[in-house]
N, C-alpha and C positions, 0 to 999 in steps of 0.2 A: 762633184762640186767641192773645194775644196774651202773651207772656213778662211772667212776674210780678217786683217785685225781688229776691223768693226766689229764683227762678231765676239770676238773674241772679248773685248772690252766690257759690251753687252755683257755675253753669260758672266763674266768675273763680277760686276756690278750686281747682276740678281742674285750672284750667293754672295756677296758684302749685304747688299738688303736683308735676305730669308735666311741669313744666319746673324744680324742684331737681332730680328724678330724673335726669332729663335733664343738668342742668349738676354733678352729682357722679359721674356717672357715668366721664366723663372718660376720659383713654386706658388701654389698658389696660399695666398695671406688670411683670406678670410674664413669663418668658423662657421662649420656648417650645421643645419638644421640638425642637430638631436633629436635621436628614435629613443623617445621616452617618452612616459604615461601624458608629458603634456604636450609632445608634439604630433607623437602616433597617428592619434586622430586625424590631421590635419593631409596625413600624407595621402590618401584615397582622395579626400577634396584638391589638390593638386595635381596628382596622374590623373583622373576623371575629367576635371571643368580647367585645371590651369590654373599658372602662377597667380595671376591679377587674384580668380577667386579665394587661393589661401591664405594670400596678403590682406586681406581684409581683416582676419582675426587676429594677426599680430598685433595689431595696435589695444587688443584688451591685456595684453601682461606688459606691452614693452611701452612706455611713459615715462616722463620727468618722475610720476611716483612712484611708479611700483619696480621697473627695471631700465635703468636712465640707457640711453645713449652716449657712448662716448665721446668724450672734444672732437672737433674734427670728422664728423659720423657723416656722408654724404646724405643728401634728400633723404626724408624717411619715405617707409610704405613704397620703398619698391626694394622688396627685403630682397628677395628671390633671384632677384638681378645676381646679386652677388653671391648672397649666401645659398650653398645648394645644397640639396636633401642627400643626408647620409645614406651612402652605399650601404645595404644587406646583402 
C-alpha cells in the first residue's frame, strides 16, 4: 500500500505539532522544593499521603510576612503543582 499525499501532509503536520511542543517546552523555570532541615520533613508527608497533604504546611513560612510571594505568583497553595521536590 503505497502512501498517499494525504498522508503524507498528515505525518508532516504531526511533526510541525510534536516538535513546537517540543521546542516551547523548553527548561524548566521554577525552583524546587529544598532538601533542607526545613523542608526535609515534609518530603515523607508527600511520597506517603500526597501533594495536596504537604501543601498544607507551606502556608506556615510562605505569607505576605514572613516569605512574600512574588508579583505575578500564580494561585497560591497549590505549591506542588509547579514546584517539585528535589532530586537525591
Amino acid at each position: 500500500m503505497a502512501l498517499q499525499k494525504r498522508d503524507l501532509i498528515f505525518v508532516a503536520i504531526m511533526i510541525a505539532v510534536l516538535g513546537t511542543f517540543f521546542l516551547i517546552s523548553g527548561q524548566e523555570k521554577t525552583t524546587r522544593v529544598p532538601f533542607d532541615n526545613i523542608h526535609q520533613k515534609y518530603y515523607p508527608i508527600i511520597r506517603n499521603e500526597g501533594k495536596k497533604a504537604g501543601e498544607k504546611f507551606c502556608k506556615e513560612c510562605h505569607t505576605e510576612e514572613k516569605i512574600p510571594f512574588p508579583p505575578k505568583h500564580p494561585p497560591k497553595f497549590r505549591c506542588l503543582f509547579c514546584h517539585k521536590l528535589t532530586e537525591r
